[in-house]
Steps between C-alpha positions, in 0.01 A plus 500: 500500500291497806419156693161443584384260748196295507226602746292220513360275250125405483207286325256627280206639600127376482380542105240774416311559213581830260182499316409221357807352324772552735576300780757613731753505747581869604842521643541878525404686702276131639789371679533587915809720575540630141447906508437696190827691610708206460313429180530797267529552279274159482144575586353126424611165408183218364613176391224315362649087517481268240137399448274328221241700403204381271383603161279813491348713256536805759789545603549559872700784617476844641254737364576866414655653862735792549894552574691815555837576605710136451568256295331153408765225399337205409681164428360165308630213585234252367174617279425919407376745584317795268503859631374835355490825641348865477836656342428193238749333570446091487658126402538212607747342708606078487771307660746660563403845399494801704249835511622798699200765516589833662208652638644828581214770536208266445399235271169252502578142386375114485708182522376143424582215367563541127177423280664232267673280765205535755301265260774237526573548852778379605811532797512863628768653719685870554611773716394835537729772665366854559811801507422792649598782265737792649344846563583693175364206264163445684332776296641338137324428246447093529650272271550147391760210422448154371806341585516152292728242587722454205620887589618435839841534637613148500797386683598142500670409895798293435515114572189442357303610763280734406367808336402867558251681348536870571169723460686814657815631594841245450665189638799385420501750214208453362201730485136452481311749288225635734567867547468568873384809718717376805788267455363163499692184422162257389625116388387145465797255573412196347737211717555144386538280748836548708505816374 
């Protein structure tokens, strides 16, 4: 297997607003010296930090907006999100869970925070990645997978320190379920401490 080295490490950009119920730090393509060369296939990283957000009978999010030709990947880490789509596709995603939406040749679609648990409120925080899609999928039909937790790859690190969660490809063995367009290892690693 192929060594890579580090290139430089860096801090997270200022925060940004995605609508009205995101609030972000955009690491890709945000960060100086990064070039969408290096990137790809990764087209855009968002990492919205752990934040309290207050009960609301609307829901704030992203209204209806086009994608075409990628991927959205969106993790939850803390609270949910709700998302439906033109191709009807739709759910709702909670700790842990995953959605992968391939946009493909075109799709409309709205994110927010999910109605129920935006009139509790409560701790929000998760990661959006964007995947560019290779040349012969863009023009595919778009399509959808809710990815819950319980049917992850799991894969326990010995020594008690830790856990992996694989969303796509394998570690160790173990695969994730998302079905990819590119091979793309996607985990969590859960560490205890010392691990």
């Amino acid at each position: 297997m192929a060594t890579k080295k580090i290139a430089f490490v860096t801090h997270p950009q200022e925060t940004h607003w995605v609508g009205d119920g995101f609030r972000v730090h955009n690491f890709i393509p945000a960060i100086p010296g990064l070039s969408m060369q290096e990137m790809d296939p990764f087209i855009l990283l968002d990492y919205n930090a752990k934040r309290m957000v207050a009960p609301s009978e609307t829901p704030g999010g992203v209204g209806v907006h086009p994608h075409r030709g990628f991927e959205t990947v969106t993790i939850a880490y803390e609270g949910e999100v709700e998302h439906h789509d033109s191709a009807k596709h739709g759910g709702v995603i909670r700790r842990g869970d995953v959605q992968w939406m391939t946009a493909a040749s075109g799709i409309l679609h709205k994110e927010y925070h999910a109605k129920e648990w935006a009139k509790k409120g409560g701790l929000f925080q998760m990661v959006q990645l964007w995947t560019n899609l290779p040349a012969r999928d863009k023009m595919s039909a778009p399509k959808y997978q809710s990815i819950p937790n319980d049917t992850m790859g799991k894969h326990i690190l010995p020594d008690h320190a830790g856990l992996v969660e694989v969303i796509a490809g394998e570690y160790q063995g173990t695969a994730g379920p998302a079905r990819t367009h590119s091979p793309i290892a996607l985990m969590n690693a859960k560490l205890n401490e010392g691990g």
